[in-house]
C-alpha positions in Angstrom: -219.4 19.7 -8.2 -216.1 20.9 -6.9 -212.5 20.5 -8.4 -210.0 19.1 -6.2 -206.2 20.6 -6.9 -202.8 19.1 -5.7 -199.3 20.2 -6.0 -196.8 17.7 -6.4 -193.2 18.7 -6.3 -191.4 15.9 -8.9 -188.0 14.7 -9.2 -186.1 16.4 -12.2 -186.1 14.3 -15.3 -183.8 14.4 -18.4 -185.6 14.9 -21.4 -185.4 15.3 -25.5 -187.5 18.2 -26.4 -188.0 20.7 -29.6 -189.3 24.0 -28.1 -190.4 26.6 -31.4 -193.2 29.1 -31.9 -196.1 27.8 -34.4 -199.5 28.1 -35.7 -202.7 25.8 -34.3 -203.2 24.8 -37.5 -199.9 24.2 -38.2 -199.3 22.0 -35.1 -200.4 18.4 -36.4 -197.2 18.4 -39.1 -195.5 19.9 -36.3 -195.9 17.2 -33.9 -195.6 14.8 -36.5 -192.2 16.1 -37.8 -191.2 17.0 -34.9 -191.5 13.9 -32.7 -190.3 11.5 -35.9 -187.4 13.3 -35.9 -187.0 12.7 -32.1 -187.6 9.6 -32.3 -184.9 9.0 -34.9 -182.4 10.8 -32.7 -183.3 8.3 -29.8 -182.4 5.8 -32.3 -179.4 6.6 -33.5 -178.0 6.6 -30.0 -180.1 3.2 -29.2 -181.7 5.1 -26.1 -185.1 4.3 -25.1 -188.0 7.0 -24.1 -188.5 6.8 -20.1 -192.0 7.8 -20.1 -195.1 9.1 -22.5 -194.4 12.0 -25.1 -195.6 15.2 -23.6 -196.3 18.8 -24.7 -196.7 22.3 -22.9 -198.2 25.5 -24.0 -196.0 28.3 -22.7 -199.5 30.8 -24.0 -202.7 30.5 -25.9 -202.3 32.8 -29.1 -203.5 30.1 -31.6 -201.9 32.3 -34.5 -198.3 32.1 -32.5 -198.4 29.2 -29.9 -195.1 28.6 -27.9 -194.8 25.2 -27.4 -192.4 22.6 -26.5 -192.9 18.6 -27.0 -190.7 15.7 -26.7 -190.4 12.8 -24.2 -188.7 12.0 -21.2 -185.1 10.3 -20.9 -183.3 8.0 -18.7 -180.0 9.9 -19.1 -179.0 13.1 -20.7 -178.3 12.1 -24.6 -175.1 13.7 -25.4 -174.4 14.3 -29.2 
């Protein structure tokens, strides 16, 4: 069996994200916090999400992960 790998160069896309260093462990209430309070942001300024939430590991050390998670936006939210 062989795994097949493509590039694909993607237009830029506006996007509400929280970007902090955490535990594994920790990550659940994380997310949870996290994208509820996202989510309530969005709503306040009656803007819709313009695709699925996301996430992306900038390392692997499960005791200090970098991560950033949020979702993508039609338009850059100003405050």
């Amino acid at each position: 069996m062989s795994i097949r790998c493509e590039f694909t160069e993607l237009k830029s896309q506006a996007c509400l994200s929280i970007r902090l260093r955490t535990s594994a462990q920790e990550l659940p209430d994380v997310f949870a916090k996290g994208f509820a309070d996202i989510a309530r942001y969005m709503q306040e300024r009656k803007a819709e999400p313009a695709g699925c939430a996301f996430a992306i590991y900038y390392n692997l050390d499960m005791r200090d992960l970098d991560v950033e998670f949020g979702y993508p936006v039609p338009v850059r939210l100003r405050r």
